[in-house]
HTML snippet that shows the backbone in 3Dmol.js (N, CA, C, O; Angstrom):
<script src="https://3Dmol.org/build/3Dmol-min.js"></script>
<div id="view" style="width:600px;height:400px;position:relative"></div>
<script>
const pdb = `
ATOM      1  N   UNK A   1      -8.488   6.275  19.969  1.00  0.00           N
ATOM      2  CA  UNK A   1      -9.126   6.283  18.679  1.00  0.00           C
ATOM      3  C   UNK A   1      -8.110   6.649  17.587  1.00  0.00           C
ATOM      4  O   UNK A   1      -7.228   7.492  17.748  1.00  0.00           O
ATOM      5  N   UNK A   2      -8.361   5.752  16.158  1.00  0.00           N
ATOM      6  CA  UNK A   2      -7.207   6.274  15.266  1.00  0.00           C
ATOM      7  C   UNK A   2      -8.139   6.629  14.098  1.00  0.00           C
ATOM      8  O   UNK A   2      -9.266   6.161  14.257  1.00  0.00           O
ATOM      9  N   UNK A   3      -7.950   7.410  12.840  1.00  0.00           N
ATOM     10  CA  UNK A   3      -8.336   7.825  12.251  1.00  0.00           C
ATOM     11  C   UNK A   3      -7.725   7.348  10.661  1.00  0.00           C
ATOM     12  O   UNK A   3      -6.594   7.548  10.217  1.00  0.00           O
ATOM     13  N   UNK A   4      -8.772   6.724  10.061  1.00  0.00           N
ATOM     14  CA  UNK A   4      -8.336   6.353   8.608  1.00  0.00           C
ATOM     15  C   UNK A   4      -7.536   7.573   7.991  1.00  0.00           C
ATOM     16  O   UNK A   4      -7.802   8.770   8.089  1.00  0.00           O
ATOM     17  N   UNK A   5      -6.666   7.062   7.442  1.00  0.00           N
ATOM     18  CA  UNK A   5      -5.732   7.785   6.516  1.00  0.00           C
ATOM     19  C   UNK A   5      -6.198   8.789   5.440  1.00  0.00           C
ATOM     20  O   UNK A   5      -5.868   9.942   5.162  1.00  0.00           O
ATOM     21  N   UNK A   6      -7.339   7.666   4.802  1.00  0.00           N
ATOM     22  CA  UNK A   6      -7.769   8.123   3.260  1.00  0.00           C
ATOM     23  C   UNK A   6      -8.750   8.999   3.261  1.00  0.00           C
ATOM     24  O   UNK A   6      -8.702  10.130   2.778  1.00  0.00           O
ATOM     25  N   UNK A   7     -10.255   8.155   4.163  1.00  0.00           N
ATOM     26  CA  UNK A   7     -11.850   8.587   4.256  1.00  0.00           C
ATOM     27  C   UNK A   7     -11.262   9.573   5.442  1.00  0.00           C
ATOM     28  O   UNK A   7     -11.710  10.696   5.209  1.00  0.00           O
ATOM     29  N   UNK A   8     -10.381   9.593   6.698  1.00  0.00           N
ATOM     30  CA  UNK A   8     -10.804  10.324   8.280  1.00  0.00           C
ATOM     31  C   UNK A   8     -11.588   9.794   9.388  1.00  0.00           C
ATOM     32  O   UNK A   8     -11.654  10.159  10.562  1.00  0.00           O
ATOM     33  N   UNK A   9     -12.230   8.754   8.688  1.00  0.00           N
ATOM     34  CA  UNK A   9     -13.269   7.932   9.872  1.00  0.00           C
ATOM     35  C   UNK A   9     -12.473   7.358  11.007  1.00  0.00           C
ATOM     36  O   UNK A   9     -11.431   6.717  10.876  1.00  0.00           O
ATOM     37  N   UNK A  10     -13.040   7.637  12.072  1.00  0.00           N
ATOM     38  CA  UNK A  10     -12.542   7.262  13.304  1.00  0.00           C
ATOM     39  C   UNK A  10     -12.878   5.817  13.531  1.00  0.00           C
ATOM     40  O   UNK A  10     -14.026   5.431  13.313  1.00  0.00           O
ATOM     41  N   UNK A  11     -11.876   4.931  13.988  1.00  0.00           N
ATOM     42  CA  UNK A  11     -11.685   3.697  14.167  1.00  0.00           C
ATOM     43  C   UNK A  11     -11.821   3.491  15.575  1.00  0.00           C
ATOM     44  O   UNK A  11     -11.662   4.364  16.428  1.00  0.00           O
ATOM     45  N   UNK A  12     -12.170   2.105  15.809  1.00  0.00           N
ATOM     46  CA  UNK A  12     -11.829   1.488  17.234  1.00  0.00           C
ATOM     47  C   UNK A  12     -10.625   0.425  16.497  1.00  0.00           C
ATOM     48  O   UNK A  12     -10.330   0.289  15.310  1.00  0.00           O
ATOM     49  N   UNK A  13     -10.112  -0.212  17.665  1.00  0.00           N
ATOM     50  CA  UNK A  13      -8.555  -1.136  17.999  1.00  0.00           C
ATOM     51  C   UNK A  13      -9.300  -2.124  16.806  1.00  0.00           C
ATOM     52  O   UNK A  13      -8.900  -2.128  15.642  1.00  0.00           O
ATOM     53  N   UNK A  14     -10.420  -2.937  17.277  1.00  0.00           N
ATOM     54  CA  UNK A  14     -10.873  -4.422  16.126  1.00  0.00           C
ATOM     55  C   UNK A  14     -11.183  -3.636  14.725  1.00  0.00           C
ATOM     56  O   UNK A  14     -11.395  -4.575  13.959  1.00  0.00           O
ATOM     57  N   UNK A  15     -11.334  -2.370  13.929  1.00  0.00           N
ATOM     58  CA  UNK A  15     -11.487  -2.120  13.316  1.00  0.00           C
ATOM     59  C   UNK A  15     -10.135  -1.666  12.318  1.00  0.00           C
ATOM     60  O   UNK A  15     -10.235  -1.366  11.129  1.00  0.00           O
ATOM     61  N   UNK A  16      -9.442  -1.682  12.751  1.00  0.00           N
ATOM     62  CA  UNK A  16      -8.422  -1.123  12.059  1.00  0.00           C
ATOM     63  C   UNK A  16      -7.479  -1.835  11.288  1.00  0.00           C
ATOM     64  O   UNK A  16      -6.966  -2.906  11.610  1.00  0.00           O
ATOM     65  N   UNK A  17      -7.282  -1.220  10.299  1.00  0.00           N
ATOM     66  CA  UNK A  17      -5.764  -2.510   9.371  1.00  0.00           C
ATOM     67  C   UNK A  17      -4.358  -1.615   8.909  1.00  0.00           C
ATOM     68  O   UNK A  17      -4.442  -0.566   8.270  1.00  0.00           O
ATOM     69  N   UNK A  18      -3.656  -1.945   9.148  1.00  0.00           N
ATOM     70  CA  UNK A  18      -2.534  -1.032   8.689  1.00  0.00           C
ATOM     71  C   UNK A  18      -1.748  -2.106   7.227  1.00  0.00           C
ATOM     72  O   UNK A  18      -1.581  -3.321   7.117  1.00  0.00           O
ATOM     73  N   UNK A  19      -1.343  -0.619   6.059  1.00  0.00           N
ATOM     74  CA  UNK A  19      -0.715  -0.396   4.750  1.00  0.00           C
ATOM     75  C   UNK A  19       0.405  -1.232   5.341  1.00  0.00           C
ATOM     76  O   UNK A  19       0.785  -1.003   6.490  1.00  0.00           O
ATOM     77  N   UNK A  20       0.875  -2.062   4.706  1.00  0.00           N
ATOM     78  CA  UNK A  20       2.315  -3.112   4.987  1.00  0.00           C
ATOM     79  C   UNK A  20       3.341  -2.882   3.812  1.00  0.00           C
ATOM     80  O   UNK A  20       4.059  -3.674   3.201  1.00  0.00           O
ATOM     81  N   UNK A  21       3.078  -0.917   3.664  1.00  0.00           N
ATOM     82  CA  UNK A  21       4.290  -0.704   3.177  1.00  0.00           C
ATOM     83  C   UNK A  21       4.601   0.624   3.469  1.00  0.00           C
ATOM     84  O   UNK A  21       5.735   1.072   3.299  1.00  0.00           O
ATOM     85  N   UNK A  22       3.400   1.471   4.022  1.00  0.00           N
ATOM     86  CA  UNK A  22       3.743   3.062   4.835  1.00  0.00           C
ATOM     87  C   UNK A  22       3.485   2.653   6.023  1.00  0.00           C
ATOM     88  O   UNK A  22       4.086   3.384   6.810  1.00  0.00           O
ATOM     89  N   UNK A  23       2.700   1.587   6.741  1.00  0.00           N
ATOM     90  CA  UNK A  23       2.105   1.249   7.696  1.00  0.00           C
ATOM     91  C   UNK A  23       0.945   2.492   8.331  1.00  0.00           C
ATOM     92  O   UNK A  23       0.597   2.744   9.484  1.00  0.00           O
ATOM     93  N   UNK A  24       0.567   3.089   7.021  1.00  0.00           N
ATOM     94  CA  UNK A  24      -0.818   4.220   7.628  1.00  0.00           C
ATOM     95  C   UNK A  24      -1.962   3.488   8.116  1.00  0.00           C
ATOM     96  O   UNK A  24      -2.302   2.406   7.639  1.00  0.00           O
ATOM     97  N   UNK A  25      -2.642   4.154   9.197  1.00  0.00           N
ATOM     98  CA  UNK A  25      -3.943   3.128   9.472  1.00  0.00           C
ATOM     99  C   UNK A  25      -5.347   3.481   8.413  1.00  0.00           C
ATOM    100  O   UNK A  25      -5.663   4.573   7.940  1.00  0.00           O
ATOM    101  N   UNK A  26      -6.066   2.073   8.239  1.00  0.00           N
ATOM    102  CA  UNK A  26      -7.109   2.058   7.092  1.00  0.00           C
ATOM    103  C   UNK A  26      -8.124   1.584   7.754  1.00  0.00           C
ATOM    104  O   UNK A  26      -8.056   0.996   8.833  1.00  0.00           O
ATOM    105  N   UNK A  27      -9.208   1.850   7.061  1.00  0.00           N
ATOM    106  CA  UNK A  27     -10.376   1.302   7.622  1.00  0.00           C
ATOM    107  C   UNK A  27     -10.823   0.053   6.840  1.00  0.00           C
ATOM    108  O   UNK A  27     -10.105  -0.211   5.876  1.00  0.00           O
ATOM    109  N   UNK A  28     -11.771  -0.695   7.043  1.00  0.00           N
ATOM    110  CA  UNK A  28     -11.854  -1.854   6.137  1.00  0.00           C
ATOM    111  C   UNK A  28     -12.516  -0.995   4.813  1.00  0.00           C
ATOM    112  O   UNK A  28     -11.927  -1.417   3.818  1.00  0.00           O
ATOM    113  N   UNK A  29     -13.053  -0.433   4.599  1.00  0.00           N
ATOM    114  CA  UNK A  29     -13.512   0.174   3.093  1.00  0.00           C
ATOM    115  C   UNK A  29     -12.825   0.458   2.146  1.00  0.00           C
ATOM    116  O   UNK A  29     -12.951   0.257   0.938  1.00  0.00           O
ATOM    117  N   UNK A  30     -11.611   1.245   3.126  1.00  0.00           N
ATOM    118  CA  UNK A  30     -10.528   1.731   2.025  1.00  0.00           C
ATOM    119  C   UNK A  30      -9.206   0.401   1.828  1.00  0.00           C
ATOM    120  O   UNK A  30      -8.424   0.184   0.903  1.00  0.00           O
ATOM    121  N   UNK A  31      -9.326   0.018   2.560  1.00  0.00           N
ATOM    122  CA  UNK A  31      -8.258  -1.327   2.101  1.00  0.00           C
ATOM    123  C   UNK A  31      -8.302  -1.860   0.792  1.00  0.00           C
ATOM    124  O   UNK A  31      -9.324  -2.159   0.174  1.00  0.00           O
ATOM    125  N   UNK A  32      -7.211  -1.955   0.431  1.00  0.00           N
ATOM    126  CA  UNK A  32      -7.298  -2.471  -0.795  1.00  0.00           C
ATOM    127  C   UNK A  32      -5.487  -3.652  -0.833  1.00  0.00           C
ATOM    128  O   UNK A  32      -4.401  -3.375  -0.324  1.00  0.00           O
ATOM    129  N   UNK A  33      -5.857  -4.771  -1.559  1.00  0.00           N
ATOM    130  CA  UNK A  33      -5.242  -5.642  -1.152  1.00  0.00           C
ATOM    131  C   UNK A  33      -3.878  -5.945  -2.468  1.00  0.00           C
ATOM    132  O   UNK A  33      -4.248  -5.728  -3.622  1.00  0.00           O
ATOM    133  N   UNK A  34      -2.891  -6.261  -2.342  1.00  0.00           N
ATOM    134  CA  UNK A  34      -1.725  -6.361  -3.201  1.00  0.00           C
ATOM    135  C   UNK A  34      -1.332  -7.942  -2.942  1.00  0.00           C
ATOM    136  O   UNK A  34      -1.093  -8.354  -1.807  1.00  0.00           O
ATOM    137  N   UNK A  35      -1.282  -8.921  -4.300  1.00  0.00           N
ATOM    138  CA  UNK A  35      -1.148 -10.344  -3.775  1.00  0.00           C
ATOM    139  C   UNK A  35       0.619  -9.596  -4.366  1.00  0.00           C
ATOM    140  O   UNK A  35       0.945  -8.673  -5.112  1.00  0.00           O
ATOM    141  N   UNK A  36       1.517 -10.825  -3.358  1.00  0.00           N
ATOM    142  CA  UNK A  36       3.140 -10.786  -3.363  1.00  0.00           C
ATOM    143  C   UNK A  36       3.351 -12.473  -3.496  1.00  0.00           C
ATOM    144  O   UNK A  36       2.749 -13.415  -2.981  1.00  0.00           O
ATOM    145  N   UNK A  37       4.144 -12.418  -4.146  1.00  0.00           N
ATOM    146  CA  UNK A  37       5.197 -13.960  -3.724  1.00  0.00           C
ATOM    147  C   UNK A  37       6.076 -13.845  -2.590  1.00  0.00           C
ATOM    148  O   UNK A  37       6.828 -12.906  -2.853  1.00  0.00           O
ATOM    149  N   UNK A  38       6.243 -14.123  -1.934  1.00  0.00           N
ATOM    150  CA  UNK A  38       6.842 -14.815  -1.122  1.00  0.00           C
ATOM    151  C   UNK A  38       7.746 -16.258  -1.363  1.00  0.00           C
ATOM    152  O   UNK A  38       7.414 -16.941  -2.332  1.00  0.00           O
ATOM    153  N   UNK A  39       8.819 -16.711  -0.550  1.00  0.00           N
ATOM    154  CA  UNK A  39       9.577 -18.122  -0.625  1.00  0.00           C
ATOM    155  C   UNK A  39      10.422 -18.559   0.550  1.00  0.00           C
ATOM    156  O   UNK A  39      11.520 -18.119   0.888  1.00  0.00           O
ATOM    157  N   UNK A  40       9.905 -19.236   0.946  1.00  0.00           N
ATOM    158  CA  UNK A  40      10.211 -20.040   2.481  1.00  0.00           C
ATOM    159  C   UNK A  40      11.679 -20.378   2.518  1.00  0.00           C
ATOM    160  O   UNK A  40      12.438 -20.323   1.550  1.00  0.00           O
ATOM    161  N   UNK A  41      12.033 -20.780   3.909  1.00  0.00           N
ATOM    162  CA  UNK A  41      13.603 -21.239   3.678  1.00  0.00           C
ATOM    163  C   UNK A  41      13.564 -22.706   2.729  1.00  0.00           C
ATOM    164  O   UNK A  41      14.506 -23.183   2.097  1.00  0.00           O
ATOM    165  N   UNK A  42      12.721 -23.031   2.802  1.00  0.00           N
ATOM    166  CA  UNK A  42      13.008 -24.315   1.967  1.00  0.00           C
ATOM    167  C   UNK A  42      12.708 -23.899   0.260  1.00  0.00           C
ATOM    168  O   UNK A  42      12.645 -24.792  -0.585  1.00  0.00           O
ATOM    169  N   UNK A  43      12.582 -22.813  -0.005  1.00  0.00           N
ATOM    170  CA  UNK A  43      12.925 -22.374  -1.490  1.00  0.00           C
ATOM    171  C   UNK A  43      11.228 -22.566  -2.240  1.00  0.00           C
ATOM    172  O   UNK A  43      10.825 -22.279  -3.367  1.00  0.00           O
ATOM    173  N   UNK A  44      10.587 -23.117  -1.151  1.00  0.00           N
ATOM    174  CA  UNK A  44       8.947 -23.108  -2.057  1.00  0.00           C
ATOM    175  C   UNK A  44       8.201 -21.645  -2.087  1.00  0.00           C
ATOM    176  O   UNK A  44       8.416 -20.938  -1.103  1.00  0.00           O
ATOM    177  N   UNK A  45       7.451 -21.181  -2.990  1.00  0.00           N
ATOM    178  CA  UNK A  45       7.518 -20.228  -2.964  1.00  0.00           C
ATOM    179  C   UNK A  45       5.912 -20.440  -3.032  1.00  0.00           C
ATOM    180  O   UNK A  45       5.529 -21.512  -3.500  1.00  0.00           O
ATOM    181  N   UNK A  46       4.639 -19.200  -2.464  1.00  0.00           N
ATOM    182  CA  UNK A  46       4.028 -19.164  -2.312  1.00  0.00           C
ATOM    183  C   UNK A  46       3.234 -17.530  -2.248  1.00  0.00           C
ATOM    184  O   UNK A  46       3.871 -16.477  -2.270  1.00  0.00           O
ATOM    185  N   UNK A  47       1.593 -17.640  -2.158  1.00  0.00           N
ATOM    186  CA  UNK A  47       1.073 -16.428  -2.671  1.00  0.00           C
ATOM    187  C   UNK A  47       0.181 -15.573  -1.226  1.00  0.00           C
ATOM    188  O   UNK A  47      -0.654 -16.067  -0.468  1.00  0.00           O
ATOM    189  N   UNK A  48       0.640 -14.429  -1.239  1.00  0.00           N
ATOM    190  CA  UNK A  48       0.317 -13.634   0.166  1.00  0.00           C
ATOM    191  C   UNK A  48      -0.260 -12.125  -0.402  1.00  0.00           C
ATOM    192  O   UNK A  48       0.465 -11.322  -0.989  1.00  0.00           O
ATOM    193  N   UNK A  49      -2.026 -11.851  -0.046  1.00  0.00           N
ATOM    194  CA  UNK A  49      -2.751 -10.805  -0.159  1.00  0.00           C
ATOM    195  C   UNK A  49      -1.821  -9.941   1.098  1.00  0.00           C
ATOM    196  O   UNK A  49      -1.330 -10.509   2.073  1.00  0.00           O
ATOM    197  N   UNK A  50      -1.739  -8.769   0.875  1.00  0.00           N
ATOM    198  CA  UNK A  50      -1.282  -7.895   2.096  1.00  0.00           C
ATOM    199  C   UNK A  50      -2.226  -6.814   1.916  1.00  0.00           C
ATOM    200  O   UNK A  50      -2.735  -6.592   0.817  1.00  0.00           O
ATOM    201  N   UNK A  51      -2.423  -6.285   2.719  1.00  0.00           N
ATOM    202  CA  UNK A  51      -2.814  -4.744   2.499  1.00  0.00           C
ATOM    203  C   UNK A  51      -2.490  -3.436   2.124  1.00  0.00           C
ATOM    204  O   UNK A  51      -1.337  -3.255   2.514  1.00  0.00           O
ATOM    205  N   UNK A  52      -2.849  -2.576   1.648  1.00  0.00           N
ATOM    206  CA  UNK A  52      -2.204  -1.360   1.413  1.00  0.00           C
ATOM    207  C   UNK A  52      -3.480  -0.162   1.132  1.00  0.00           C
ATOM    208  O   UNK A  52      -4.700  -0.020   1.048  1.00  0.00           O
ATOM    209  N   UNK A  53      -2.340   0.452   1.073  1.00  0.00           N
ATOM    210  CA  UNK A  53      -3.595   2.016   0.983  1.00  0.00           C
ATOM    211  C   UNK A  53      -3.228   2.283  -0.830  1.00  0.00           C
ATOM    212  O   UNK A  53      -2.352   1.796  -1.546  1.00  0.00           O
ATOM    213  N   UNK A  54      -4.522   3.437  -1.167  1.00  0.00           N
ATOM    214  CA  UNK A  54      -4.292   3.680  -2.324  1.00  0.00           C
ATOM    215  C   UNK A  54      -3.416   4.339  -3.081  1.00  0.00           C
ATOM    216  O   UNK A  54      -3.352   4.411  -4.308  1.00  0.00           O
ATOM    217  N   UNK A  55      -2.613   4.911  -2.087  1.00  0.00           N
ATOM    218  CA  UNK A  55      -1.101   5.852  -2.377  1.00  0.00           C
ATOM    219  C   UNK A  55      -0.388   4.832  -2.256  1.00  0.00           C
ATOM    220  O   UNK A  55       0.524   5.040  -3.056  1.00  0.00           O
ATOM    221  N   UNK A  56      -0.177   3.701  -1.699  1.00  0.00           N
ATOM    222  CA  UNK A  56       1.094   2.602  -1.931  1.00  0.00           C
ATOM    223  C   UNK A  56       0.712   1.287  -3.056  1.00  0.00           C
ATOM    224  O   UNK A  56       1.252   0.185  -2.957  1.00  0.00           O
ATOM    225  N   UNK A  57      -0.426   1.664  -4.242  1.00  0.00           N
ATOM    226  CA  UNK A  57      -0.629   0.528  -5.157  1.00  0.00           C
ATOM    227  C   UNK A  57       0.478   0.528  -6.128  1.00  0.00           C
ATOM    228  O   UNK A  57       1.142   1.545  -6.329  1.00  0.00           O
ATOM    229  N   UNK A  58       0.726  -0.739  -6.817  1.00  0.00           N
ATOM    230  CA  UNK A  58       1.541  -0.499  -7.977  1.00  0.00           C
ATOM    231  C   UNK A  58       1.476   0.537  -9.180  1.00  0.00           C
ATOM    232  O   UNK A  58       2.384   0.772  -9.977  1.00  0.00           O
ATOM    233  N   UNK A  59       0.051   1.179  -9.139  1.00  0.00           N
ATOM    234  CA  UNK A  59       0.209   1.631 -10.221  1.00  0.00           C
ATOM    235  C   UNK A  59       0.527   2.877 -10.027  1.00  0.00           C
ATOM    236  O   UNK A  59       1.340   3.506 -10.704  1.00  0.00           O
ATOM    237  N   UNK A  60      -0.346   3.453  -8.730  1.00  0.00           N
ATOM    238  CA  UNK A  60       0.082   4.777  -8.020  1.00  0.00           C
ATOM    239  C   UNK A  60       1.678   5.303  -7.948  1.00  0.00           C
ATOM    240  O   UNK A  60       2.000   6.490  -7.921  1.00  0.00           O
ATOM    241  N   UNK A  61       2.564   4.217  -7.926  1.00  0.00           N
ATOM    242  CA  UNK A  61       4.205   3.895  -7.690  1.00  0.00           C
ATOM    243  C   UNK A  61       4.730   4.117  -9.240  1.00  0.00           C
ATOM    244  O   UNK A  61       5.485   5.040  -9.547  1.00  0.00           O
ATOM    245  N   UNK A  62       4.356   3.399  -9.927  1.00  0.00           N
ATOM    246  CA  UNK A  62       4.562   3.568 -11.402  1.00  0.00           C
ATOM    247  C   UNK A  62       4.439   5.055 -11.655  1.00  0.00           C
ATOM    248  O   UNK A  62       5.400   5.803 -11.835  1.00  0.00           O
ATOM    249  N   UNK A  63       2.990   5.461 -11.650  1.00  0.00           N
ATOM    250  CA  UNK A  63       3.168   6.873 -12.015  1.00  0.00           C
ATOM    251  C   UNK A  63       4.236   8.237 -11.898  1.00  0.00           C
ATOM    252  O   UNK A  63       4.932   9.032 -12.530  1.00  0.00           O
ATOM    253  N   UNK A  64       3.810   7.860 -10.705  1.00  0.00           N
ATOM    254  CA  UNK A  64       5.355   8.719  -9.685  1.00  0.00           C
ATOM    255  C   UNK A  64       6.431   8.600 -10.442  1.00  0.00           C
ATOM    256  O   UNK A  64       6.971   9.535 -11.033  1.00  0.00           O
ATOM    257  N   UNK A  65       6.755   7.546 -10.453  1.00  0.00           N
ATOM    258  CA  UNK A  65       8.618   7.501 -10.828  1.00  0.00           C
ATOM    259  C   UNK A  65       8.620   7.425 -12.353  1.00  0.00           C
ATOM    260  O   UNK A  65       9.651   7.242 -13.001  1.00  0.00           O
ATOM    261  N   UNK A  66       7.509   7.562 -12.845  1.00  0.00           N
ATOM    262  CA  UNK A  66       7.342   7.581 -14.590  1.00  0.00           C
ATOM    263  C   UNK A  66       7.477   9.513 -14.515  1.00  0.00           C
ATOM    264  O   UNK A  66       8.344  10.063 -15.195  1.00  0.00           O
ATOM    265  N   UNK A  67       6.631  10.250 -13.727  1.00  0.00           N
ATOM    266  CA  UNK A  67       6.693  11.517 -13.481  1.00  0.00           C
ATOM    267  C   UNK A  67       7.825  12.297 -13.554  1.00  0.00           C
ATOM    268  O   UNK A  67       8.273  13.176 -14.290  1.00  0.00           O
ATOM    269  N   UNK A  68       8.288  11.443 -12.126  1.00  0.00           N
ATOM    270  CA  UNK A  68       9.916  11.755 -11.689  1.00  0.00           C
ATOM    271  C   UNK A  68      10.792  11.760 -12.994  1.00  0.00           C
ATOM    272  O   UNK A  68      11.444  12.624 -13.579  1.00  0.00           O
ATOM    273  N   UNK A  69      10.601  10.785 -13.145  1.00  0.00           N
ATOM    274  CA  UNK A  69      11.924  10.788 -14.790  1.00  0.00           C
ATOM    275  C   UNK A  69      11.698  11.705 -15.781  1.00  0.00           C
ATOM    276  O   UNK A  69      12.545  12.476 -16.231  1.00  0.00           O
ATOM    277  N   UNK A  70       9.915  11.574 -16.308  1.00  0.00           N
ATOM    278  CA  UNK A  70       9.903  12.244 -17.199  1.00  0.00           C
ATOM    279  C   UNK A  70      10.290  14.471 -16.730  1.00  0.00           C
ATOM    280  O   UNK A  70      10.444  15.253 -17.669  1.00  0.00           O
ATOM    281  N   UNK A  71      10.341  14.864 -15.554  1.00  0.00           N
ATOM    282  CA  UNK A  71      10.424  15.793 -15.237  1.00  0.00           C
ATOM    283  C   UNK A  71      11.757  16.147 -15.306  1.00  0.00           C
ATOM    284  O   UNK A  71      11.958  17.263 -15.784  1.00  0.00           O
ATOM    285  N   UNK A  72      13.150  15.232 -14.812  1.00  0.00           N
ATOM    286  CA  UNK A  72      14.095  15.280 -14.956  1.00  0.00           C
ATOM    287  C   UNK A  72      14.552  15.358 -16.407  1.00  0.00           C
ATOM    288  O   UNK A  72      15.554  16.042 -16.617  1.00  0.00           O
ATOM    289  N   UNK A  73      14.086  14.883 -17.221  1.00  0.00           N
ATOM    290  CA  UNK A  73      14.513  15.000 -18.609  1.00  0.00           C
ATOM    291  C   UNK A  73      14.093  15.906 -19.068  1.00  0.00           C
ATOM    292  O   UNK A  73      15.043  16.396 -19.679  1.00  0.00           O
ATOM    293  N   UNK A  74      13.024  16.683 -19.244  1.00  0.00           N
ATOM    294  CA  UNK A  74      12.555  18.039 -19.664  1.00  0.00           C
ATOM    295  C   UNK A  74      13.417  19.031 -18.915  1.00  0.00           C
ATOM    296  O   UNK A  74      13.824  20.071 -19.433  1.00  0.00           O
ATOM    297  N   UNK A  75      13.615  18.747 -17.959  1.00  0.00           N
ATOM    298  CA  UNK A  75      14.533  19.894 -17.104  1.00  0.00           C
ATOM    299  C   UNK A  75      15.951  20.276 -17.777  1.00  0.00           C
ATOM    300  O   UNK A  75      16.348  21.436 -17.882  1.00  0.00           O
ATOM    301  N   UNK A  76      16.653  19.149 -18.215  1.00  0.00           N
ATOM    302  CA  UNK A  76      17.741  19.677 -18.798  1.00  0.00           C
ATOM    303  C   UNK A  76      17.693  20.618 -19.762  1.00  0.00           C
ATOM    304  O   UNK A  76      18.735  21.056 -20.250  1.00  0.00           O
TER     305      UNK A  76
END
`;
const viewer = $3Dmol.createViewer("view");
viewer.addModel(pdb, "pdb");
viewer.setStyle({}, {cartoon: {color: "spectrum"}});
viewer.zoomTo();
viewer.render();
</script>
């Protein structure tokens, strides 16, 4: 048995999805999906939903390193 990351709910094997950028395990509720480009060897480029958790969204990422900076600069 594995246990969602976010909620704690205990999963079975067909229930489970893993973040495809911490690889934490999710349950289908908490999934939440990030579309990417992608581009093949032949240079066509194309559109791919992945999964992720709510600590690996873009905006969650933004914040952070908007944080990070702004903390470093007050520090001096």
């Amino acid at each position: 048995m594995v246990r969602c990351s976010d909620c704690g709910k205990e999963l079975e094997d067909e229930e489970v999805r893993y973040c495809s950028i911490c690889k934490s395990p999710l349950c289908i509720d908490c999934t939440r999906y990030m579309v990417v480009m992608r581009k093949t060897i032949y240079k066509k480029e194309y559109y791919e939903s992945i999964p992720v958790c709510k600590n690996c969204l873009p905006e969650k990422k933004l914040k952070e390193k908007l944080n990070k900076i702004v903390d470093e600069i007050l520090r001096i």
